[in-house]
N, C-alpha and C positions, 0 to 999 in steps of 0.2 A: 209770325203775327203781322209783320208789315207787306205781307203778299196779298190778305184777305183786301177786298178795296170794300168801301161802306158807301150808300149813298147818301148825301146830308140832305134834307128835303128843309126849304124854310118853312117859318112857323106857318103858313098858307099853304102847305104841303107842295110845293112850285121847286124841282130839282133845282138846287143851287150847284154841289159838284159833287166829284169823288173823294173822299180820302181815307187812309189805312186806319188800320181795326185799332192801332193802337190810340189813335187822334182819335178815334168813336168811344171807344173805351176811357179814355180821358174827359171826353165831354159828358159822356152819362154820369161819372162815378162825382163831377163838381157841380153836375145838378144844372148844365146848360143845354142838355138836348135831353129827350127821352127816345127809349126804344120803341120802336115800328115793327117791323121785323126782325127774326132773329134768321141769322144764318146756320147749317151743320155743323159748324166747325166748333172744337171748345177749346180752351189753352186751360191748364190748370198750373197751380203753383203749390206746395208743400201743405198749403192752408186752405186752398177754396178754387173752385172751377168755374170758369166763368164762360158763358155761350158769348161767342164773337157775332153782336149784330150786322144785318143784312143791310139794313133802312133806319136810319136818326133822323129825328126833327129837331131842329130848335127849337129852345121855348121862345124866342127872343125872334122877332120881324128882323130881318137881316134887306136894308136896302140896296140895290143894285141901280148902278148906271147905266143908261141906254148905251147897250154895246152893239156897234157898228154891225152889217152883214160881213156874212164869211165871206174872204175872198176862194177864188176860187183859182186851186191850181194844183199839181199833184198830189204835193203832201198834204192837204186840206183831204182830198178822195182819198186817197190810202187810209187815212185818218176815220173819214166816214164809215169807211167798207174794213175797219180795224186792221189793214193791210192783209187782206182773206182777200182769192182767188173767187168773183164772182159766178164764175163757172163750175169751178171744181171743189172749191173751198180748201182749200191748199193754203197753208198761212206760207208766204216771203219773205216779212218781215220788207226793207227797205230795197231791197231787187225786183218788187213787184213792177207793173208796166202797166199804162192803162189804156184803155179799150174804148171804143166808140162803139156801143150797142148797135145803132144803125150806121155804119161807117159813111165817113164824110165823102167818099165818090156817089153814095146813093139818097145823098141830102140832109144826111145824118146833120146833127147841130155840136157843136161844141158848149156843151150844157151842161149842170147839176143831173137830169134826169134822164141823159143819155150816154154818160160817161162814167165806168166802172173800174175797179182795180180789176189786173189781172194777170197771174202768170205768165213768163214767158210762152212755156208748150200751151197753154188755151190759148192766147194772142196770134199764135203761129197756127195753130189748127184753124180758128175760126178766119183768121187772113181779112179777107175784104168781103167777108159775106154777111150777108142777115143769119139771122140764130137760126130760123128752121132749115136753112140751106144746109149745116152743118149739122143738125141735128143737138142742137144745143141750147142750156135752159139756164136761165139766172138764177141764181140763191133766192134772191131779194130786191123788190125796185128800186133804184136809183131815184132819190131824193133829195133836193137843197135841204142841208142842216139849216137849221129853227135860228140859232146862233151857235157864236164857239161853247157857249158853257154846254151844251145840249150835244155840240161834235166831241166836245174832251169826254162827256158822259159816256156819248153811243161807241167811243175806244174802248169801252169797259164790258158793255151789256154783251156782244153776242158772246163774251165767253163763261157760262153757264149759268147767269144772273139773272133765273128767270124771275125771282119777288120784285128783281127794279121796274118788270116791264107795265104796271099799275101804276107807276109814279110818272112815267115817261108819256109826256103826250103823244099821239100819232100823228107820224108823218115828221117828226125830229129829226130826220134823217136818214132813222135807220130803222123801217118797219120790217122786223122781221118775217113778219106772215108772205107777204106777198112775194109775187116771180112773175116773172115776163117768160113768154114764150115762142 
């Protein structure tokens, strides 16, 4: 139960963050959030089964402080791109390497929307070239995360969460639809 992650949306339906089924589960059954969506999953117990929500809202306005922009440096990207190979889709985990989309001999920038995770063997295959030279396609475009609450979210989403992707504004960082080619 503490693997499912839940997304809590505030009472303005505005993603606040993630947390486990058992914290969601806690919040609906004291009458502080209600269910949104429900997730597949069900856990039951001796007496009663219960669907593991997808999506919570509070009932209750939850204020947030003006949080600073993402800084911007490895672990921030990996984090973005949920540490998944932009080219292959390959997950790393913390060995992943990052990529200059248009590499910096050919004016490439060192930016949010030019800089990817990516695999050793893709980093080494694609070397110093532009993507059509190599024959090689993005996942997803590189985009500056919205803030950190919005980059700890997009850690969560591409892995098979697709009810959160109606809660999540576009362009948060991590819009799945799009590719550069």
């Amino acid at each position: 139960m503490d693997t499912d992650k839940v997304l809590v949306l505030n009472n303005s339906f505005e993603p606040l963050h993630v947390c486990t089924a058992r914290r969601a589960i806690i919040l609906l059954y004291t009458g502080k959030a209600e269910r949104i969506e429900d997730s597949p999953s069900i856990i039951h117990s001796p007496s009663i089964a219960i669907i593991i929500p997808a999506v919570i809202r509070l009932h209750r306005y939850v204020r947030r402080p003006a949080i600073p922009a993402v800084s911007f440096n490895k672990k921030n990207i990996l984090k973005r791109d949920a540490y998944t190979c932009q080219y292959c889709g390959r997950n790393g985990g913390e060995r992943m390497t990052i990529d200059h989309v248009i590499p910096r001999s050919l004016g490439g920038r060192t930016i949010w929307e030019n800089v990817v995770s990516a695999c050793r063997a893709c980093n080494v295959k694609k070397g110093n070239k532009p993507l059509h030279e190599v024959s090689m396609n993005l996942l997803r475009k590189p985009a500056k995360p919205v803030s950190a609450v919005y980059l700890g979210i997009m850690f969560y989403s591409p892995h098979g969460i697709t009810s959160w992707s109606k809660y999540l504004p576009r362009g948060a960082g991590g819009d799945l639809s799009g590719s550069l080619s």
